[in-house]
N, C-alpha and C positions, 0 to 999 in steps of 0.2 A: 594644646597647641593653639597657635596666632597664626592665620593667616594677615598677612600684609600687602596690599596692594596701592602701587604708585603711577601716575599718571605723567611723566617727563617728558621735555624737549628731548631730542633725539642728541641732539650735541654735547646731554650731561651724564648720556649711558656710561661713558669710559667711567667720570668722575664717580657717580652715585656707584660701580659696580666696586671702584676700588674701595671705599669707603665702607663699602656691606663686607668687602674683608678684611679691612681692618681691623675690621671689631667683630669677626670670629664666624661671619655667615656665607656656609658654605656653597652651596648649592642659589641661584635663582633661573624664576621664567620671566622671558621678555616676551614680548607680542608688538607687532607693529600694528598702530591703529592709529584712528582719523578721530579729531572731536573740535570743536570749538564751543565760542564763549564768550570771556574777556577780549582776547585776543581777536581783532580783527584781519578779516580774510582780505585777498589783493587780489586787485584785477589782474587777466592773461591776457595775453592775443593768441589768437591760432587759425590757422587760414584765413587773416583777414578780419574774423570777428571776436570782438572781447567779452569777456565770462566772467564771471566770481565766481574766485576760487572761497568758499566758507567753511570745508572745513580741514584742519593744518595736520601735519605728520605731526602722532605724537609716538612716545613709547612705555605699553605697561610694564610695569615688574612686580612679579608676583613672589614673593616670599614665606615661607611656611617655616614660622622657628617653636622652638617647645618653651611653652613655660616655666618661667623664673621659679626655681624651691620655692617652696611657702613656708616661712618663717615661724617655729611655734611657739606660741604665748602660755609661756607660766604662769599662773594663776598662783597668789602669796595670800592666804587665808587669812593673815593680819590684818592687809590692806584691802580696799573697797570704797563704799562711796560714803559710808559714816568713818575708814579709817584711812585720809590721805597718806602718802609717802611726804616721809618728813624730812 
């Protein structure tokens, strides 16, 4: 199993959750959290005095899917590293 975890603006939950079922995943967790970074924080007022705001609403999603079959490799006793495939 893969866990998956993503860090989003809050405004692309709709889009990113349609997208995760589009392509077949069923189940996710969200979490509302705070981070910054790149992205720089803005000044408030509030009663008169101003503050930096540093760090911004984001939103996790956590996803847990199973891993992809693993493929299995034939081995041809012909072939090898003194006998390419021709």
């Amino acid at each position: 199993m893969k866990k998956i975890e993503a860090i989003i603006k809050p405004f692309k939950l709709d889009e990113v959750k349609e997208a995760l079922h589009d392509v077949g995943i069923q189940g996710i967790t969200v979490l509302e959290a705070k981070g910054f970074g790149r992205q720089k924080g803005h000044t408030e007022l509030y009663r008169g005095a101003e503050y930096v705001v540093d760090f911004l609403p984001k939103v996790k999603i956590e996803v847990v899917i199973e891993d992809p079959p693993r493929t299995r490799c034939r081995c041809h006793p012909e072939r090898g590293p003194d006998r390419p495939h021709r």
